[in-house]
C-alpha positions in Angstrom: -123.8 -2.6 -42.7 -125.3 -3.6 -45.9 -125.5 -0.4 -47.7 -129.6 0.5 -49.4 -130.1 2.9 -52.7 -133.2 4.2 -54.0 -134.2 4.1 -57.6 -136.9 5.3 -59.5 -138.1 3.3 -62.7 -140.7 3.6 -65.5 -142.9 1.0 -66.1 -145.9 0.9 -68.5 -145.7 4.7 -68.5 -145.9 5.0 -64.9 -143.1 6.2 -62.3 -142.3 3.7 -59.3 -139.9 3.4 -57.0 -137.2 0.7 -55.6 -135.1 0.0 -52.9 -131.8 -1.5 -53.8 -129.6 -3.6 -51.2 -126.0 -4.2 -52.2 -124.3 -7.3 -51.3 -121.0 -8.4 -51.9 -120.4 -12.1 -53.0 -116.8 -13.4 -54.3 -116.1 -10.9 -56.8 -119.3 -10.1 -58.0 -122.1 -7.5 -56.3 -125.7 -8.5 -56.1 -128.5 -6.0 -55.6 -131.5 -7.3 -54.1 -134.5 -5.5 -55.2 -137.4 -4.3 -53.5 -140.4 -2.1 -55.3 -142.2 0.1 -53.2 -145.3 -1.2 -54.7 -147.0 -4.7 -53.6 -148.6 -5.8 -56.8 -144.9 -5.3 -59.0 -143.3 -6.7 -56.1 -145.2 -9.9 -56.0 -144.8 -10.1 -60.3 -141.0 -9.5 -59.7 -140.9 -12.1 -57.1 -138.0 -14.6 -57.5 -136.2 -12.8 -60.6 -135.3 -9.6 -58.2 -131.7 -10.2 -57.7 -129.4 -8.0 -60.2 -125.4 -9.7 -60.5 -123.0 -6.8 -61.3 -119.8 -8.4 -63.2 -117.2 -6.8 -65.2 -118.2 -3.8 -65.0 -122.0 -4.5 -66.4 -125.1 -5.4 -64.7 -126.3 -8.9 -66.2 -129.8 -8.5 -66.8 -130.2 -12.4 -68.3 -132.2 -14.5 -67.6 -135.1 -12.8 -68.5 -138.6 -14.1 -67.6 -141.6 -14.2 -70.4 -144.4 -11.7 -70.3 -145.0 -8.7 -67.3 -142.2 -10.1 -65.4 -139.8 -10.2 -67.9 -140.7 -6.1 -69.0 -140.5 -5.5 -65.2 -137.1 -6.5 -64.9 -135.6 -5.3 -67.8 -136.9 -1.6 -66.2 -135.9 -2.1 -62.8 -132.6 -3.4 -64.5 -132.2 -0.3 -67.1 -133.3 1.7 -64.1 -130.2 0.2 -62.3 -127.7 0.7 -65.1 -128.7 4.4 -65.6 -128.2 5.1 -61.7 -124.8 3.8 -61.6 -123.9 4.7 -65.6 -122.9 1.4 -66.7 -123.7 -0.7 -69.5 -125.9 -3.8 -69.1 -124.8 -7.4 -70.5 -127.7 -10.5 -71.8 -125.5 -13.1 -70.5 -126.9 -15.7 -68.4 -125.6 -15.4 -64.6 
């Protein structure tokens, strides 16, 4: 059973909401994201994965514009849920 965590997240001074699905892969966790919200869903579409490694949640590669502030919530979001720090590195 693939185990499912809600987070909540500010974006552009706004509350919203998330559903996180863990995955195990190798040695690494991925959380696939979900936002309980259709039109940040569809601008998070295809950068919604989070890689967990070391210890840190790699937040890299960060898309330009909305996306890219999107991500780096729903990422901060993540980090602050599980209290662990965030890496830039390119997964």
């Amino acid at each position: 059973m693939i185990p499912i965590i809600s987070i909540e997240f500010e974006y552009r001074q706004k509350t919203y909401y998330a559903l996180v699905r863990i995955k195990e892969r190798n040695n690494t966790k991925e959380y696939h994201v979900t936002i309980m919200n259709g039109m940040l869903e569809q601008r998070l579409y295809g950068h919604h994965i989070f890689v967990e490694e070391d210890g840190e949640f790699k937040i890299g590669p960060v898309p330009e514009k909305d996306a890219g502030q999107l991500r780096l919530a729903v990422g901060m979001a993540l980090c602050r849920h599980y209290n662990k720090p965030y890496g830039s590195k390119v997964v």
